[in-house]
C-alpha positions as CSV (number, residue, x, y, z in Angstrom):
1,X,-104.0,67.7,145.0
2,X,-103.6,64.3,146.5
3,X,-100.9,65.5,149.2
4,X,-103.3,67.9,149.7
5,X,-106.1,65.2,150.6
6,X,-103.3,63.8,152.6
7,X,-103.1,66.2,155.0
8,X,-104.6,66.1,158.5
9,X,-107.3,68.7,157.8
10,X,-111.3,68.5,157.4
11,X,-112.9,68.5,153.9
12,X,-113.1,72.5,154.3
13,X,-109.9,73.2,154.2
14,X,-109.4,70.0,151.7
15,X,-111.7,71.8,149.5
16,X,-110.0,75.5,150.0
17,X,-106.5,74.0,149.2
18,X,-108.0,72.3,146.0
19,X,-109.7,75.2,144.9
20,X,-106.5,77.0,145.1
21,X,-104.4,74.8,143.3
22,X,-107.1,75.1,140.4
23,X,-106.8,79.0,140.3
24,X,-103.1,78.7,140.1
25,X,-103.0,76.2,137.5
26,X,-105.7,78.4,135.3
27,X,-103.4,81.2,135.6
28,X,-100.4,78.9,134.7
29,X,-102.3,77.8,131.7
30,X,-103.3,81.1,130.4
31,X,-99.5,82.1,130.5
32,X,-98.0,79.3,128.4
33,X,-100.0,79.7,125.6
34,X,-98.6,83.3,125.7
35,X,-95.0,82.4,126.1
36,X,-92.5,80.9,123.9
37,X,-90.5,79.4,127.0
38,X,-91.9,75.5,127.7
39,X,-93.7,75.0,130.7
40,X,-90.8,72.7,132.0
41,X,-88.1,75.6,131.7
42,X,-90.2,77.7,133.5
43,X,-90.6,75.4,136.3
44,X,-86.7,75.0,136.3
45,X,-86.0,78.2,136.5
46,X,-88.6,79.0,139.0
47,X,-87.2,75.8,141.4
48,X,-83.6,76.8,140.8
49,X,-84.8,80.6,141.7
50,X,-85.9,78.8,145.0
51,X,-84.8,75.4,145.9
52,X,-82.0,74.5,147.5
53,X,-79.5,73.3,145.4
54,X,-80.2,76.6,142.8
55,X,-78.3,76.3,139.6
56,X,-77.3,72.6,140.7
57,X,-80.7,71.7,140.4
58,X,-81.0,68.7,137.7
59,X,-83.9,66.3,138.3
60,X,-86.2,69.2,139.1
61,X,-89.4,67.3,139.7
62,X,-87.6,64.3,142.5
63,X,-86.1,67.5,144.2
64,X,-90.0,69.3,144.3
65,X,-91.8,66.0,145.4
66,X,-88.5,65.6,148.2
67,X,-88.8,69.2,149.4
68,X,-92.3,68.8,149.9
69,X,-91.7,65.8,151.7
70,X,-89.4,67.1,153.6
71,X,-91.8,68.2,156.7
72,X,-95.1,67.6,158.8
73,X,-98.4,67.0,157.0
74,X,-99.2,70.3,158.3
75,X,-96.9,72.1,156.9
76,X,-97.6,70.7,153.5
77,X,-100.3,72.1,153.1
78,X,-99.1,75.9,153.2
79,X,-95.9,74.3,151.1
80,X,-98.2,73.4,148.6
81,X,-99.7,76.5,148.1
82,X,-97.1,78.9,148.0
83,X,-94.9,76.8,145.6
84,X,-98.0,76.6,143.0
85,X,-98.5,80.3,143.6
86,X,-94.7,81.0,142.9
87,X,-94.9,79.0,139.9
88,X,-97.7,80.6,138.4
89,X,-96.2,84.3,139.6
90,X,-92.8,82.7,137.5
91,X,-95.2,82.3,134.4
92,X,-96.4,85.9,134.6
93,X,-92.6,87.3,135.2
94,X,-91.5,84.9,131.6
95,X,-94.6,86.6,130.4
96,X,-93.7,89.9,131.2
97,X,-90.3,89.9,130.2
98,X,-90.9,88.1,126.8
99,X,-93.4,91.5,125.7
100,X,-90.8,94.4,127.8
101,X,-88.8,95.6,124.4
102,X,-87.2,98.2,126.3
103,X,-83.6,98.7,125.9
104,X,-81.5,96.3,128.2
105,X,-84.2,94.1,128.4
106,X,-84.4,93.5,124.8
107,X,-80.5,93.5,124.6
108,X,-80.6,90.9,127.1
109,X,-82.9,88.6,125.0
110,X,-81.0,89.7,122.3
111,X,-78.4,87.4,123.6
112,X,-80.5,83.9,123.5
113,X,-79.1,82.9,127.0
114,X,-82.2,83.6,129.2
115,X,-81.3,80.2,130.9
116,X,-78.6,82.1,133.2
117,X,-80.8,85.1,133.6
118,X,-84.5,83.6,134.2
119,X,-83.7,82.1,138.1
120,X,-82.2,85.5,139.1
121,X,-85.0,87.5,137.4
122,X,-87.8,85.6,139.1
123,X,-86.3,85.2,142.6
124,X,-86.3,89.3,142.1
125,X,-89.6,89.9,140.9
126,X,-91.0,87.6,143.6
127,X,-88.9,89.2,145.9
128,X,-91.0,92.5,145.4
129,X,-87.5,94.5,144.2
130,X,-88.0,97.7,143.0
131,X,-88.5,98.5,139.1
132,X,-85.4,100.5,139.6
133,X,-83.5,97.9,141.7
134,X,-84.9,95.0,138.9
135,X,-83.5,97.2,135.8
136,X,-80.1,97.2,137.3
137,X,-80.1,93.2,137.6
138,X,-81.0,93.6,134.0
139,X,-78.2,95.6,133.1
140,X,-75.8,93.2,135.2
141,X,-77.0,90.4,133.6
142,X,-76.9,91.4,129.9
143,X,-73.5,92.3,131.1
144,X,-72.4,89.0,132.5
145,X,-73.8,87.3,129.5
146,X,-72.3,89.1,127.1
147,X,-68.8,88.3,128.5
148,X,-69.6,84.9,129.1
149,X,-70.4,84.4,125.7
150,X,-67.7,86.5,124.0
151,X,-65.1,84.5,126.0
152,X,-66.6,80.7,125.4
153,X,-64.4,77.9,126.3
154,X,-65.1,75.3,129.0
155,X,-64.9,78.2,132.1
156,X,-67.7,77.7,134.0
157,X,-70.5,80.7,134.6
158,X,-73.3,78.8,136.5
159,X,-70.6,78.4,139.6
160,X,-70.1,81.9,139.5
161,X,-73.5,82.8,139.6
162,X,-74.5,80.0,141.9
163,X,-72.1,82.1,144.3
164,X,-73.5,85.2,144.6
165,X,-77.4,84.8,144.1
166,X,-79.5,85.7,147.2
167,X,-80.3,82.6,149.1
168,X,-83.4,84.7,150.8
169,X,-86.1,86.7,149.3
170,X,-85.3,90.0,150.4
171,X,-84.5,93.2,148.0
172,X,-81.6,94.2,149.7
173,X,-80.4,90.6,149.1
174,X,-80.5,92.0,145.3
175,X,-78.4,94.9,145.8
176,X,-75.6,93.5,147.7
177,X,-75.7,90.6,144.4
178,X,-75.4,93.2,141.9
179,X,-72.3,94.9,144.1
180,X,-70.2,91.6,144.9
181,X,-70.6,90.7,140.8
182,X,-69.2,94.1,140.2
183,X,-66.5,93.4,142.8
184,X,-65.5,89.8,141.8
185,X,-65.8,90.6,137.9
186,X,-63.0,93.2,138.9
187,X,-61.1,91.7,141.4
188,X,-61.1,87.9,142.1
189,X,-59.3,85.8,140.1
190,X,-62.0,83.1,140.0
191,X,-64.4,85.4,137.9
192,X,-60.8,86.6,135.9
193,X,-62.2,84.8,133.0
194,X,-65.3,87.4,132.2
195,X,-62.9,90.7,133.1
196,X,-62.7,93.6,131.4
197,X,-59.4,92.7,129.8
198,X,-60.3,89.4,129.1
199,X,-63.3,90.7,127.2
200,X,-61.7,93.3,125.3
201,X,-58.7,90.6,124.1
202,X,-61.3,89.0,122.5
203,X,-62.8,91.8,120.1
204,X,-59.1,93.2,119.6
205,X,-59.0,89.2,118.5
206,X,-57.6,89.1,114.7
207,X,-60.2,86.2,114.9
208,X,-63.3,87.6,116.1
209,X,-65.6,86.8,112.8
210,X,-67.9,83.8,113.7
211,X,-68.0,84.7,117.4
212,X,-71.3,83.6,118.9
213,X,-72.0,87.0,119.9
214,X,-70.2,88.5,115.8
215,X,-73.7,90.1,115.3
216,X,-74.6,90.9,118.5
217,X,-71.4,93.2,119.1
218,X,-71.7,95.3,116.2
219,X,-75.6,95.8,116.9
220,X,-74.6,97.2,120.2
221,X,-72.1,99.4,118.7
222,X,-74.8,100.9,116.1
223,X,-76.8,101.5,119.0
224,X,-74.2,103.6,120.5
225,X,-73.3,105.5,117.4
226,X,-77.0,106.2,117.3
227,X,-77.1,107.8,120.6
228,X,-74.1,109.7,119.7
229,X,-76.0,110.7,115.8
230,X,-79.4,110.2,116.0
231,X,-82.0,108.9,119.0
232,X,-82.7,105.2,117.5
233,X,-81.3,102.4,115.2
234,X,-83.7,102.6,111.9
235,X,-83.9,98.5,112.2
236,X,-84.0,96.1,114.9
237,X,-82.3,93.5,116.0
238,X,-84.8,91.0,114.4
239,X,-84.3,92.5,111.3
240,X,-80.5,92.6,111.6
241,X,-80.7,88.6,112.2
242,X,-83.2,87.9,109.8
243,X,-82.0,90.0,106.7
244,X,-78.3,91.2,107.7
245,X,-75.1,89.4,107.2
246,X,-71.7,90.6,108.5
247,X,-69.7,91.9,105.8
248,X,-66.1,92.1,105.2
249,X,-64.9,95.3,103.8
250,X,-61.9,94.2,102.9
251,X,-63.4,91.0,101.0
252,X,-62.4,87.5,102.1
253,X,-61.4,86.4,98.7
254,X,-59.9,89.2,96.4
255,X,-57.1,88.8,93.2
256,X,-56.3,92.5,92.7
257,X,-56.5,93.9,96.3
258,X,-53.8,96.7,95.6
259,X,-55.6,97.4,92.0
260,X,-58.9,97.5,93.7
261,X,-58.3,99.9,96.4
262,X,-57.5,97.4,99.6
263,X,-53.9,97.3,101.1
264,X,-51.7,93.9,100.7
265,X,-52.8,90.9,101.5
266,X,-49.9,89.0,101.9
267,X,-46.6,90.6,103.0
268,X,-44.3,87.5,103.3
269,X,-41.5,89.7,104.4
270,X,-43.5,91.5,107.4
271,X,-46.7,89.6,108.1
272,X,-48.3,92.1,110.3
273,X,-48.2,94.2,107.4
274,X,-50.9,92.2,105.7
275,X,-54.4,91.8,106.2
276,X,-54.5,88.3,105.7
277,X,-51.0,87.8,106.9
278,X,-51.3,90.1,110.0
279,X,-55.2,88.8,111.1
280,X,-56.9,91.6,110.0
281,X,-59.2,90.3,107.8
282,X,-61.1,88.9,110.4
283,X,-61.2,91.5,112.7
284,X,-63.7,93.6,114.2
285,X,-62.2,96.8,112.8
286,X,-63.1,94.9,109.0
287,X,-66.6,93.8,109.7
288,X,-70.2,95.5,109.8
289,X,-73.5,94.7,109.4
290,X,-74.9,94.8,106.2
291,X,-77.7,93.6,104.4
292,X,-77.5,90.4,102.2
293,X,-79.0,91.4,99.3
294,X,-76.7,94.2,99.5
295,X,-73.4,92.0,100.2
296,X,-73.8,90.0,97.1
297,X,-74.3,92.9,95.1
298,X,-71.1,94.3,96.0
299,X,-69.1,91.4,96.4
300,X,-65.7,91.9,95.5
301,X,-66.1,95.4,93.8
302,X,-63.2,97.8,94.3
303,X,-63.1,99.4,97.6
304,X,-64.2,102.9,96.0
305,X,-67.8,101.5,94.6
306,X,-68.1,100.0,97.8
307,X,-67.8,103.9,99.6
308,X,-70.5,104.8,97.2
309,X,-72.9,102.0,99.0
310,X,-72.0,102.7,102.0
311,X,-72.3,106.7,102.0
312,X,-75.9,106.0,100.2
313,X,-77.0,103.4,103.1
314,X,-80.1,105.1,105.1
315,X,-79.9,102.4,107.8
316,X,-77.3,102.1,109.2
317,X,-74.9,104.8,110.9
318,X,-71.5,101.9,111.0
319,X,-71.3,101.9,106.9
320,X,-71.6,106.0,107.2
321,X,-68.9,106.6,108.7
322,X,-66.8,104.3,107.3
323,X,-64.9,107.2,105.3
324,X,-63.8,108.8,108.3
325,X,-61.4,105.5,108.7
326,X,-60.2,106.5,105.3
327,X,-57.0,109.0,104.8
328,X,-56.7,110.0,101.7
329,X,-60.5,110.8,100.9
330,X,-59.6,111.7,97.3
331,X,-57.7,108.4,96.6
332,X,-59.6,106.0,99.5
333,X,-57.8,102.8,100.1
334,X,-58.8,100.1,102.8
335,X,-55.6,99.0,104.8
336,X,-54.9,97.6,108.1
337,X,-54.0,101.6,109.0
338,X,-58.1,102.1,108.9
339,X,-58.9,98.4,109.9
340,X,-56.9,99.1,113.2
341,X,-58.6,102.6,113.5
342,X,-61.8,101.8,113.4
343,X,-60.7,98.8,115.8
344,X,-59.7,101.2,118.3
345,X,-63.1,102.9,118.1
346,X,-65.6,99.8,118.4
347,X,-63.2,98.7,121.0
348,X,-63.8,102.1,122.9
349,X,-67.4,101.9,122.5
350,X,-67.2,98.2,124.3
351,X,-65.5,100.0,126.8
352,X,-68.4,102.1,127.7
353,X,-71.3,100.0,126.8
354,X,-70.0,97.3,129.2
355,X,-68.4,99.5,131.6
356,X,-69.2,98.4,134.9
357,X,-70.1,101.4,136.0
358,X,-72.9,101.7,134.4
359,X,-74.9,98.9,136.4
């Protein structure tokens, strides 16, 4: 307001500039009471959606004060009002996002990394994209997220996506993002890190339990055994954080494993014949979601009991089917045979889910 006062104008147009700043700011102040995102991400993400420097962006507020500094009293004025305006347009787009539960959009919050997505959503939405055009930044995003979390380490994301985000507000400048990301992810060495093979070594990873994204993965694969069974998950993914736990089905800790219906354990002569010995124990194809009331009911029961639990289970499809892993129905035991199989599967259904070609 005082840069506005500041300007070479007459008290009309002092008074017009004020009064919109206040409109803005009431809008602005409407949304963050709705929203669960604090006003200063918001005005990160909205300045890294627009300023110069983009994801660089640290000291947010020197870089706004600079920028607007950066040319005649004259054009301050207009500067003024269409960054307030794009801030409190920002506020609305959080705001909408935070209350859209439908599918990607809700997988993509899912994935509690919004702070990758939120510059790229809002330079779309006040780009005036298309819903259609916006869904697909969706789906890229959850994508790229996804594998950027999977993978972890030290590789850096934010340069990637520094690289291909539209420096102008134009739709098309959206479309061409979404087909160099598909390009890179497949073909440059610099994105190599988030490929499809590097992705999919890490669920085939004997090491997968405690992943950031554990939970996330197998929510994603009931979701697509439920489009291949029945139209929706009978829980959400609230639910599956708030009252699930990922359970072993070979058991982590177990004295009779042969007794009890589980394959060996050890095998000091061949290794990869054991679960714990060959890293299947902590495999994808040896976890699902389960409740935790459930879990430490069962326990360390004999893999047969455990069957029973899982055929009776009205929630979720992944501890149905967890016979069909099974050989010998009559006599079930719990090996690395069915560990690997149902491996194979879950990996297949990463396949799709994340394909590429699906964006």
């Amino acid at each position: 307001m005082l840069q506005i006062y500041r300007t070479p104008f007459d008290t009309f147009e002092h008074e017009g500039g004020i009064t919109y700043i206040e409109r803005a700011f009431e809008d602005i102040y409407r949304y963050i009471v709705l929203v669960s995102v604090d006003e200063d991400s918001v005005l990160s993400y909205y300045w890294r959606a627009i300023g110069p420097k983009g994801y660089y962006s640290e000291n947010v507020v020197h870089e706004i004060k600079a920028w607007i500094n950066a040319c005649s009293k004259e054009e301050q004025f207009e500067r003024i009002k269409q960054f307030v305006n794009g801030l409190s347009k920002s506020f609305q787009v959080v705001n909408q996002i935070e209350h859209d539960n439908s599918f990607y959009t809700a997988n993509l919050k899912n994935l509690k990394n919004m702070a990758i997505s939120y510059p790229i959503l809002i330079k779309a939405k006040l780009s005036n994209v298309s819903k259609e055009l916006f869904d697909k930044i969706i789906k890229l995003m959850e994508n790229i997220t996804f594998r950027s979390l999977i993978r972890g380490g030290r590789a850096d994301i934010i340069s990637r996506m520094q690289q291909i985000i539209p420096k102008t507000m134009v739709p098309d400048g959206f479309s061409q993002m979404i087909d160099t990301a598909i390009w890179k992810l497949n073909n440059d060495w610099w994105w190599g890190y988030w490929s499809d093979k590097q992705m999919l070594e890490h669920i085939k990873s004997g090491w997968f339990y405690g992943n950031r994204v554990d939970n996330y993965l197998l929510w994603r694969y009931e979701q697509w055994l439920c489009c291949k069974n029945y139209p929706n998950p009978k829980i959400c993914f609230s639910d599956v954080i708030s009252n699930e736990i990922i359970e072993h089905i070979a058991p982590q800790t177990q004295s009779s494993p042969l007794e009890n219906g589980y394959g060996i354990y050890e095998d000091k002569d061949n290794p990869q014949q054991g679960i714990v010995s060959g890293e299947y124990m902590n495999s994808v194809g040896n976890l699902m979601l389960m409740a935790g009331s459930q879990n430490s009911s069962l326990g360390n029961k004999p893999f047969e009991l455990k069957l029973k639990v899982y055929g009776s289970d009205n929630l979720l499809y992944q501890q149905k089917e967890i016979i069909e892993f099974v050989e010998d129905k009559d006599n079930p035991i719990w090996d690395n045979d069915c560990i690997k199989r149902r491996r194979e599967k879950i990996i297949q259904a990463a396949k799709e889910i994340w394909s590429l070609d699906n964006i």
